[in-house]
N, C-alpha and C positions, 0 to 999 in steps of 0.2 A: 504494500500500500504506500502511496504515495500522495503527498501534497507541501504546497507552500504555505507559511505561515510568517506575521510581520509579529517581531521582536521589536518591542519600546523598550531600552533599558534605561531604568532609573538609577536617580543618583544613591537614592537610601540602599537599594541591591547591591550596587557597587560597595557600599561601605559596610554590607553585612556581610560582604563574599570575603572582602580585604580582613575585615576582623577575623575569620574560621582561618582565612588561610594563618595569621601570623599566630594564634591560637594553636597552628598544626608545628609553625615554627619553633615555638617554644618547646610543645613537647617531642617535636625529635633534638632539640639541643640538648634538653632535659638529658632525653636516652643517650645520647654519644657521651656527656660529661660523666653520668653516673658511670658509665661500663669503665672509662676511663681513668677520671679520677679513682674509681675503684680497683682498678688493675694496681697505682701506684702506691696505694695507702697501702694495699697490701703486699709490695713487694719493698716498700720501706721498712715496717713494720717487722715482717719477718725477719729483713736483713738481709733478703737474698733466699731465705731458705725457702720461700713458698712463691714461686714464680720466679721471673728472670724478664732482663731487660726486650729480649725479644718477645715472650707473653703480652710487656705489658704493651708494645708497638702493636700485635696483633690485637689486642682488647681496643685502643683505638680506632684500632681499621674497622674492628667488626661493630665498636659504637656509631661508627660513621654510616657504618650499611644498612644498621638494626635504625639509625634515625630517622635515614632517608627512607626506608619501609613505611615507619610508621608515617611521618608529614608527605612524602613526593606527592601521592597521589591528590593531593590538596593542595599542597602550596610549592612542591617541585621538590620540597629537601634543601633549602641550601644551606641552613643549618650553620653559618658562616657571613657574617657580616661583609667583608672582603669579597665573596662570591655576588651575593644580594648588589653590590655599589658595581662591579663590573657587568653583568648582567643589562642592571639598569642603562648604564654606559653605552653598551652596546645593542639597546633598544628589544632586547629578548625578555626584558619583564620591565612593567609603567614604572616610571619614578614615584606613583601616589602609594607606593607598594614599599617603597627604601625605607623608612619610619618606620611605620609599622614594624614590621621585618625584626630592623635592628634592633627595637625596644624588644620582641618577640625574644629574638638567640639570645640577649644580656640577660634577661632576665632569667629564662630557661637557665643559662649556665651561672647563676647565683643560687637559684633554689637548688640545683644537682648539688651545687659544691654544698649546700647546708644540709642537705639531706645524706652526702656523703659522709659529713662530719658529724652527724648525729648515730647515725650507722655507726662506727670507730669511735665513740665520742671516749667510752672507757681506754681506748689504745691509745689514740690522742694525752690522757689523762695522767697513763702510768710508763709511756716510750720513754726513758730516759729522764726521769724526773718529770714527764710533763710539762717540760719547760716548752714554751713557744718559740720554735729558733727558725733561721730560714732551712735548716735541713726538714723540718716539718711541714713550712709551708712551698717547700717544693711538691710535698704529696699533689698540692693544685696548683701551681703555678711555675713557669718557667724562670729558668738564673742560668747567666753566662760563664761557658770555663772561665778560669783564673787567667788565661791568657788572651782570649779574643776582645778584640778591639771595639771600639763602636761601630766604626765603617766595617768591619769583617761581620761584624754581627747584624748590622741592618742590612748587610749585603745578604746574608745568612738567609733570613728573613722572606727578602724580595725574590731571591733565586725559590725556594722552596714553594712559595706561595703560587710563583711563574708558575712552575711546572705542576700543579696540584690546578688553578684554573686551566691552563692549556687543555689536561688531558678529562676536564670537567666538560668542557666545550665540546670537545672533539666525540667524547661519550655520547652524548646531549645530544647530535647533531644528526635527527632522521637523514641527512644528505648524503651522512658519511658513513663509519662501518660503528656505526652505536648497534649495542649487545639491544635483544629483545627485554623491553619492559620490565620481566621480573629479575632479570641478573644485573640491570645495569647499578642497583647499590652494590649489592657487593664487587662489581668490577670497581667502584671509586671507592672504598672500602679497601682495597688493594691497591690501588692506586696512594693512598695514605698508608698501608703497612710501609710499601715500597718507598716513600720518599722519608721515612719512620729508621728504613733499615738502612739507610744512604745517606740524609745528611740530618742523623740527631744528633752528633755529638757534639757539637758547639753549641749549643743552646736550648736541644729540647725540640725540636720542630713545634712550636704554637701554630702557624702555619695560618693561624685564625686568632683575630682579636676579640670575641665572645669566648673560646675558648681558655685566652689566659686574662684579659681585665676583669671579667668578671667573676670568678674567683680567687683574685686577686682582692678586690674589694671585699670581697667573703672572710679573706683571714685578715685583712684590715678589720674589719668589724668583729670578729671574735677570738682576738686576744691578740694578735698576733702582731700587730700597732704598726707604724710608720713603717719598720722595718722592711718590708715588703715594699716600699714602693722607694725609697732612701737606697736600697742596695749600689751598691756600685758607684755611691754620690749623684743620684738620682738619673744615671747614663743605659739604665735599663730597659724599666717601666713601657717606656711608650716606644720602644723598638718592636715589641710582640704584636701593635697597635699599629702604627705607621706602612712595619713593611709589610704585612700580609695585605695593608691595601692596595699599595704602590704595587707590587708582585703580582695579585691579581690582573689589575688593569695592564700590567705588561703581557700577561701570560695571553690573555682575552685579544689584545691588541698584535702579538704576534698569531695566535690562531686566523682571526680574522683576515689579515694581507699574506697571511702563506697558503689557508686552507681556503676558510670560507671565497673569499676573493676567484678562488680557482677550481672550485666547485662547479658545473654546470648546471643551467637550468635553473626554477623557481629558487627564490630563496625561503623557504616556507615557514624557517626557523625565528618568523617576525614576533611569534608568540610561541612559551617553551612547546613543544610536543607537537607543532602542528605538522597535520600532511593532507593530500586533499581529501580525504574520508577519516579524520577523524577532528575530535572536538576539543579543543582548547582548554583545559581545566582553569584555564583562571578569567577567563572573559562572561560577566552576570548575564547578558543577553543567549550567551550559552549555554549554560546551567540551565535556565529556564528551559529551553528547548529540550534538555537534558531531562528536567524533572517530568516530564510529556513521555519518557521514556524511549527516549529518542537515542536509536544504535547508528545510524550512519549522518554522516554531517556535512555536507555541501556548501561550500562559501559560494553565494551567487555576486556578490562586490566586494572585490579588493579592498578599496578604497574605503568602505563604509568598517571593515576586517581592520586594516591595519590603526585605521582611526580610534575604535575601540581598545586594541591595543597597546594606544600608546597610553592610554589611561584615561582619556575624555570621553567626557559621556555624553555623545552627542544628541543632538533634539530630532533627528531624523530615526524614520521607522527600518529596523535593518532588515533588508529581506532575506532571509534563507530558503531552501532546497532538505527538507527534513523527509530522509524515506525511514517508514518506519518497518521492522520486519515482524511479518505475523508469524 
């Protein structure tokens, strides 16, 4: 069965789709900090004897895979601040979406870190006198060897983060050789084991500034005081911050003039997931069509498609191509 139906979307729709999605944000950040942070509490804690440096690089991979499980199919997964700001960059998801988003992953990765520290609250109490030191509040947050510099370390930083969007994009990219839907977490799940097992030892790969500010500000607030953010005469702190964003928009911006650029045919990746039979998870005019139970999805105007896209809610009626299957 087949017919055409005209989609008005409204502004209030848009801003109840934008809130679920950054709602979905949170809780896969949630999920990657707790697998995380909890891999290192416990292999601090033990000393080494219950887990190992490579465990706890794979417990990140795998928080990263288990997050995007839980949010992609809502809000895409990106679980990553730095990913979120290139994206938008790159007109693959609206800017009315960057805020949201970003309050979404901080927040997520402060409750993980407190819900981590409640979990170990007795280990936390009795390690070594209980005292709050930065070997403790490394359990959640990242510190620079004793020898790397600041330019080695924001370089650290930006290289790491390059290569973690590069191969985000490239995954991502119905044009290109992206794994079928249900594998594509854990292939960028792997994709972090691997840049985990390659370049963590100068500084911890944070690779993401939700991932280390905001449990940062976590052991700032329980107990663990200035220290955490004073390290290194304050030449730290906002390198975990800086370069994972700088790094993405390179990594995004090399993708684009080496791959995308040289891609053939439609660029269809103007909204994440699109192709021409299928439907857009983040556009309300689509949803709606969606909630009609609607399997196959036909863009009949570019123009009116990528407008909607870019985050405006236009005052025109958008027409689609809705076949339904009986």
């Amino acid at each position: 069965m087949s017919k055409t139906e005209e989609i008005t979307p409204t502004r209030s729709n848009s801003y109840n789709v934008i809130l679920r999605e950054a709602a979905a944000e949170f809780l896969g950040t949630f999920v990657l900090i707790v697998f995380g942070v909890g891999s290192v509490a416990q292999f601090v804690f033990s000393e080494g004897k219950t887990g190992s440096t490579d465990q706890v690089r794979w417990s990140w991979g795998l928080g990263v895979a288990f997050g995007v499980y839980v949010a992609g199919g809502v809000s895409g997964g990106h679980l990553n601040p730095a990913v979120t700001l290139t994206l938008c960059l790159f007109k693959k998801v609206s800017w009315n979406r960057l805020l949201p988003y970003w309050i979404a992953q901080y927040f997520g990765a402060f409750i993980a870190s407190g819900l981590v520290y409640a979990v170990y609250y007795d280990a936390f109490s009795t390690f070594k006198g209980g005292n709050r030191t930065i070997e403790t509040s490394s359990i959640f947050v990242t510190y620079p060897q004793s020898y790397l510099t600041v330019g080695n370390g924001l370089g650290d930083q930006v290289f790491g983060t390059a290569l973690l969007m590069l191969l985000v994009m490239a995954l991502g990219d119905p044009r290109n050789m992206s794994p079928q839907k249900g594998y594509l977490p854990l292939v960028v799940g792997l994709v972090v084991v691997a840049i985990g097992m390659t370049f963590s030892y100068n500084c911890g790969y944070a690779i993401n500034p939700a991932r280390d500010l905001a449990p940062r500000l976590f052991v700032l607030s329980a107990g663990w005081g200035s220290q955490v953010f004073s390290y290194n005469n304050y030449q730290w702190f906002w390198i975990p911050v800086l370069g994972p964003h700088l790094g993405a928009i390179i990594g995004g911006a090399v993708y684009e003039m080496f791959i995308n650029n040289a891609i053939p045919g439609v660029d269809w990746s103007v909204c994440p997931g699109r192709n021409k039979c299928f439907m857009p998870p983040d556009e309300p005019s689509l949803r709606a069509a969606n909630s009609r139970n609607t399997e196959v999805y036909t863009i009949m105007d570019m123009k009116a498609a990528e407008a909607e896209c870019s985050g405006g809610v236009p005052s025109y009626k958008f027409t689609a191509s809705v076949n339904k299957q009986s």
